[in-house]
N, C-alpha and C positions, 0 to 999 in steps of 0.2 A: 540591666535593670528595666523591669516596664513601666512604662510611663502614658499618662491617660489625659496628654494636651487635647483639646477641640482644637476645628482646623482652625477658628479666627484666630485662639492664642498663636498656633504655629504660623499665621501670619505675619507677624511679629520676628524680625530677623532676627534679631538679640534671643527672644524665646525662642528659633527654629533651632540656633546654636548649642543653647542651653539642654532642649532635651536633644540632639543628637550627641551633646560628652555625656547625659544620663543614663544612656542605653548601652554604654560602653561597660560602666560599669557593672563586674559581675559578683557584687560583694564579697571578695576575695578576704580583705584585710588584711594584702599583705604592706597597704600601705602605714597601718597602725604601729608595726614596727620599728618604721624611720624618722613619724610626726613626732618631732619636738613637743608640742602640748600634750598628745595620749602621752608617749614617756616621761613625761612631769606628771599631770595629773591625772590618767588613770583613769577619764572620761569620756564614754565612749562618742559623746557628743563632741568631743575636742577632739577628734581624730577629723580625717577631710573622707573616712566614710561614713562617721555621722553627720557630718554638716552637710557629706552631698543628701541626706535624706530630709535632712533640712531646709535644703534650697529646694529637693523635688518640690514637700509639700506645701512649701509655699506658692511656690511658681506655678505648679500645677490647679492650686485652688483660686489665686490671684487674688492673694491675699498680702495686706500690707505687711512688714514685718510688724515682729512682735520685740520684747523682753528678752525672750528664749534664743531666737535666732541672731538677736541683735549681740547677744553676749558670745554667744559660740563663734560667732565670723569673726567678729572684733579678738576672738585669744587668734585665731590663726594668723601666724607670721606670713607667709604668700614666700614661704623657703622652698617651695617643691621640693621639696624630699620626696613625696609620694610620686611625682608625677616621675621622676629617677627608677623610683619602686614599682610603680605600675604594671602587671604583667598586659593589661586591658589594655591602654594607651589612653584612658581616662585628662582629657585636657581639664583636667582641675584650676589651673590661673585663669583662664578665661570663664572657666564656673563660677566662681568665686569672686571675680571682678565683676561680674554683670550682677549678682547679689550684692554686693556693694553699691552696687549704682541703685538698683531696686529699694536698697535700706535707704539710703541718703533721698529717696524723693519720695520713700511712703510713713518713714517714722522722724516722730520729732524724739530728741535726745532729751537727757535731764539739761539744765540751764548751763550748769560748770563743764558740762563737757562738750557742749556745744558752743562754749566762747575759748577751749580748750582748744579744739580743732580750728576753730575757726583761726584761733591766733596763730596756730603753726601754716596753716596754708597763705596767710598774709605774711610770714616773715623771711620762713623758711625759702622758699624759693628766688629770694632778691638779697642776693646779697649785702648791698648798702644797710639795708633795713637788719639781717640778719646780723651784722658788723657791731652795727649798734645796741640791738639786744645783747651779745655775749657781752659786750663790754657794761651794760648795766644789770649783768648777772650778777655782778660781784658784790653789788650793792645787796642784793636780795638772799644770796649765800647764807648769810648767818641764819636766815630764817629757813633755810631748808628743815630742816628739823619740827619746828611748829607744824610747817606744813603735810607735814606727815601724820600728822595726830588726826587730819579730815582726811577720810578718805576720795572726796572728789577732789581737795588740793594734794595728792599723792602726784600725779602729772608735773604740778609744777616746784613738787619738792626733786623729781627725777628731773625736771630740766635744769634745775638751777645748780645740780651736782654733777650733772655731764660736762655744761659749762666751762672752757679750759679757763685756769687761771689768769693765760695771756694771750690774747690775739693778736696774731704776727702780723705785720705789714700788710696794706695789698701789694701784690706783685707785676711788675710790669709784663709780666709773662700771661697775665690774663687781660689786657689789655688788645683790643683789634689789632692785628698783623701781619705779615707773612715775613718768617724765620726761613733764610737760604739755606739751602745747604750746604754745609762747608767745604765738602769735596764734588765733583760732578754729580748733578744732580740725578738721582734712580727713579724719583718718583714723586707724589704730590700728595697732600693728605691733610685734611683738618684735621684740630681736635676740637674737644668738646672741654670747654671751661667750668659751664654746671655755675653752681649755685652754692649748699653747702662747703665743698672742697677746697676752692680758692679762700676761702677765708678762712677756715677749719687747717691748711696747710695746703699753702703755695708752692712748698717747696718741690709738690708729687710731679705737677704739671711740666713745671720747670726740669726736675730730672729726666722726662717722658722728652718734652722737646729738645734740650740739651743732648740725648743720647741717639736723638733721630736727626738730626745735622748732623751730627760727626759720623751718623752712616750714610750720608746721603741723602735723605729726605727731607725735601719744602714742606713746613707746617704750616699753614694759616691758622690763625684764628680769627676766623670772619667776623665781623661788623653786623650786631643784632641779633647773636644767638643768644640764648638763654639757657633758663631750667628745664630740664629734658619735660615733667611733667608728672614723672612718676608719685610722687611725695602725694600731692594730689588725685591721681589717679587709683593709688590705692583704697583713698579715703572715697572711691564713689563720687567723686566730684569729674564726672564727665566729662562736661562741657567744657571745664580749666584746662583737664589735660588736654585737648583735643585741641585746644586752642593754642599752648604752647607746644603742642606736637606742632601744629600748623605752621607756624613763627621760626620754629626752627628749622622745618623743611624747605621754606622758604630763602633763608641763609641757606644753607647746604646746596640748593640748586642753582641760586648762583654763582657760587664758589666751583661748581660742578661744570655751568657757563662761561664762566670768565677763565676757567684755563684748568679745567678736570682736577677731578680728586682719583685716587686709586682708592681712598677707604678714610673712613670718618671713625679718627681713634679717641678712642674712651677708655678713661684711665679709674671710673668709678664704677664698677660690675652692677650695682644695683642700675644706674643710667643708661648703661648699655645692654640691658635685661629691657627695658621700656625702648628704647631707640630701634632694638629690633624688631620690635612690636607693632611699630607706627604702620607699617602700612597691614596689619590686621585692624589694629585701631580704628583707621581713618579708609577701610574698605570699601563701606560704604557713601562715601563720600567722593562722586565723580569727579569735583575738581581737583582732589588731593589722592584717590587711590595710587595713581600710576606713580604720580612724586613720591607718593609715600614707602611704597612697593620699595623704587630703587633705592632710597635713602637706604631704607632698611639692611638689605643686600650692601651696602658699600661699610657698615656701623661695626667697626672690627675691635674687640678689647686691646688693646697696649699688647698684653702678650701672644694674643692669639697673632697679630698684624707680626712682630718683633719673629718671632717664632718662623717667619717665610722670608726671613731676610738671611740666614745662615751667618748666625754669630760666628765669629772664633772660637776653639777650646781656651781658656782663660787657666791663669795659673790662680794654682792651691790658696785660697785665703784661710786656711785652718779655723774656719769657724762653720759653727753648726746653726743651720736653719729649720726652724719651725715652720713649714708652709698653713698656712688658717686657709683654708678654698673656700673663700667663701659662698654663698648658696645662687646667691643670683650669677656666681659664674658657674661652677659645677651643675646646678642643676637647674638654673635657667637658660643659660647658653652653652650648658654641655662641652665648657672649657675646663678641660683635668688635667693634661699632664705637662700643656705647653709652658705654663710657670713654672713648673718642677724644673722640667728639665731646661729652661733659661736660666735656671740659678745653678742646674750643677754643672753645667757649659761653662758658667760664669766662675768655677773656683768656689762653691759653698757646696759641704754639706747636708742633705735635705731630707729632713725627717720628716713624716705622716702623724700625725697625733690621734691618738686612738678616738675613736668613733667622729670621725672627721665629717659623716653625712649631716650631724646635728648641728643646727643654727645656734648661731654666738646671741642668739635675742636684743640684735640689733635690729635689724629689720625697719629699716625709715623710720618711723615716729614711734615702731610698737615699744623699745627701751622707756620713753616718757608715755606711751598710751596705757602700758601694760607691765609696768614697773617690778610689780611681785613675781611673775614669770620670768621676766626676762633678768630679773636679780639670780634667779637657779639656774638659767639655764647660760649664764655669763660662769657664774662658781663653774659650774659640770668645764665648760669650756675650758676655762682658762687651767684648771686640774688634769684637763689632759694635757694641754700643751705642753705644762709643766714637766711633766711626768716625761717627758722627752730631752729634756734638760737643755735645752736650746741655747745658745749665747744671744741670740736673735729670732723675731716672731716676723715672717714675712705677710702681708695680704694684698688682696688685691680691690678694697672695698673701703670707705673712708669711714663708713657707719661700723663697720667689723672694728676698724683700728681704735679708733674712739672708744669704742665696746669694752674690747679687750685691755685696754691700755689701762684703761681705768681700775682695774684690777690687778696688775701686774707689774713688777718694776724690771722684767724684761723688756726691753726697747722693742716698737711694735713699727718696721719699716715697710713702705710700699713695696712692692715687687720692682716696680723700676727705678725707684732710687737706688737698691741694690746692683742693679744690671748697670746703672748708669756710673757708676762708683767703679763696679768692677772691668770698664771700660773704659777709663780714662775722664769720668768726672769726680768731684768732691765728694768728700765720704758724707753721708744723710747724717744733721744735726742729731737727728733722733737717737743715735749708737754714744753720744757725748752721755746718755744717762746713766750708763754703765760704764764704769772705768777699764773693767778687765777687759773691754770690745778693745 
């Protein structure tokens, strides 16, 4: 694609970046294929090769956003599917995030949707705060419906219907620690607690560290980690994520200092899609590049890490697994077939669901940003899954599970509560929903 920066914009590191992924692109379209919105809507503006011509002319003119622009970024889920699809190697998340950052400091929103955003980036990422929201969802439940009648309260008739009906315990397992390992120890390794998940379901963490002791592996969970950042970073809020990128590198180096880590395991793919990130993130930034760098390099998903440790062959559990890949591992961290085959090591069954590249319309906040989309493109999902006839929906994404759960009265279990079951821990509550499991 040609592109016609002057040299002062291309002084501008953020725009140097910007048009060198422009130039990559050779408007092929073979990415319109695999976008989740062109196949809903049918918009050439909804694909990420009309948005990147939409970011060109913006960026190229330096021009604030508009209306137009502001609508088309805000449908794109940040699923790379395209960048999967890409013959070019078009880096479209970094495209796409620096437009986000460009909207959020040159356009003001309507009013509702901007105390909309505002509230999910106050709650969503602090758990405490988040605890307390689900649990005075309930109260606001009956009125989901009214709220549907306004289309700027559509947002919060999708959050108050996400909302589980019951929020389990906190768990001491997200609590500061270091977990021995049970037999001689192989190795050392955080994980990441996060923000939604521990309160959304403790039990993922818990089976992640439960099944890494009984291989051998010291888990910490360091003192002062937080929310990775992404939830916010999506939204164009910069500075936030940069900051809790910062915070968290900080814990991790020295946890890194005080007695090595081999890899910093992340059991929520959309979190460990951001954690790998950090040190592109935080590049430019001489006191955090180099921290950030190695964090990054050490930031292993659950199964990609499990996957180098050489499970056992497990005996037959006669049950059939639906794998959900979800987008931020498949096509953000380019992890495909390490959860497959952990589960069929593990004694399960494991089926592919037809058009498995497409997002479950989960996607961090877009299910509540983006409600009437992400209601089709939930139905499309959950109709494949079906169609495979699974006894069980495996994932490896807590926004995926949520997602799909919602829709389904197939039990929807993490990836390693199944591994952790099929290894000698307790069977995941979640199979208690179906009797014939």
């Amino acid at each position: 694609m040609q592109t016609n920066f002057t040299a002062e914009q291309l002084a501008d590191p953020h725009v140097a970046e910007a048009e060198s992924i422009l130039r990559k692109c050779v408007h092929c379209g073979f990415c319109t294929a695999t976008c989740p919105t062109y196949v809903t809507l049918g918009n050439e503006l909804d694909s990420p090769r009309g948005r990147t011509y939409l970011i060109k002319d913006m960026l190229e003119n330096g021009r604030p956003a508009d209306e137009q622009v502001v609508t088309h970024i805000d449908r794109c889920l940040s699923c790379l599917a395209c960048t999967t699809t890409c013959p070019s190697g078009v880096d479209y998340m970094h495209l796409v995030d620096h437009a986000r950052i460009h909207i959020e400091k040159t356009y003001r929103r309507p009013l509702m949707n901007r105390l909309t955003r505002n509230m999910l980036a106050m709650v969503l990422p602090y758990p405490g705060r988040f605890r307390l929201a689900l649990k005075l969802a309930a109260l606001g439940r009956p009125f989901a419906g009214l709220f549907d009648q306004v289309k700027a309260l559509k947002p919060m008739a999708a959050m108050l219907r996400l909302a589980p009906s019951k929020v389990p315990p906190a768990s001491d397992f997200a609590r500061p620690a270091t977990h021995a390992a049970v037999s001689t120890r192989r190795c050392r390794v955080a994980i990441l607690t996060g923000c939604a998940q521990p309160v959304l379901d403790p039990g993922i963490n818990e089976a992640a560290i439960s099944l890494l002791t009984r291989l051998g592996v010291e888990v910490v969970v360091p003192q002062g980690e937080g929310c990775c950042g992404a939830l916010v970073h999506h939204m164009g809020r910069e500075e936030q994520a940069l900051d809790s990128a910062r915070r968290n590198i900080d814990v991790w180096t020295r946890a890194v200092e005080d007695g090595g880590l081999d890899a910093i395991i992340v059991t929520t793919s959309g979190c460990g899609t951001t954690i790998k990130d950090y040190g592109h993130m935080l590049r430019l930034d001489p006191a955090y590049a180099e921290k950030a760098a190695r964090v990054s390099a050490l930031a292993k998903d659950v199964t990609e890490y499990l996957s180098t440790l050489d499970l056992p062959i497990a005996e037959t559990k006669g049950l059939t697994v639906a794998y959900h890949s979800a987008c931020s591992l498949q096509h953000g961290q380019k992890v495909t077939m390490a959860p497959k085959l952990l589960l069929k090591s593990a004694g399960f069954t494991v089926k592919d669901p037809p058009e498995g590249h497409l997002c479950c319309g989960s996607a961090g906040t877009y299910n509540i940003m983006q409600p009437e989309i992400s209601a089709r493109l939930k139905a499309r999902k959950v109709r494949n899954i079906e169609s495979t006839k699974p006894d069980i929906i495996s994932a490896g994404n807590i926004g995926c599970m949520t997602q799909i759960g919602s829709a389904t009265g197939i039990p929807v279990v993490h990836t390693v509560e199944l591994l952790n079951w099929a290894y000698g821990g307790p069977r995941p509550k979640a199979l208690d929903r179906r009797a014939s499991v």
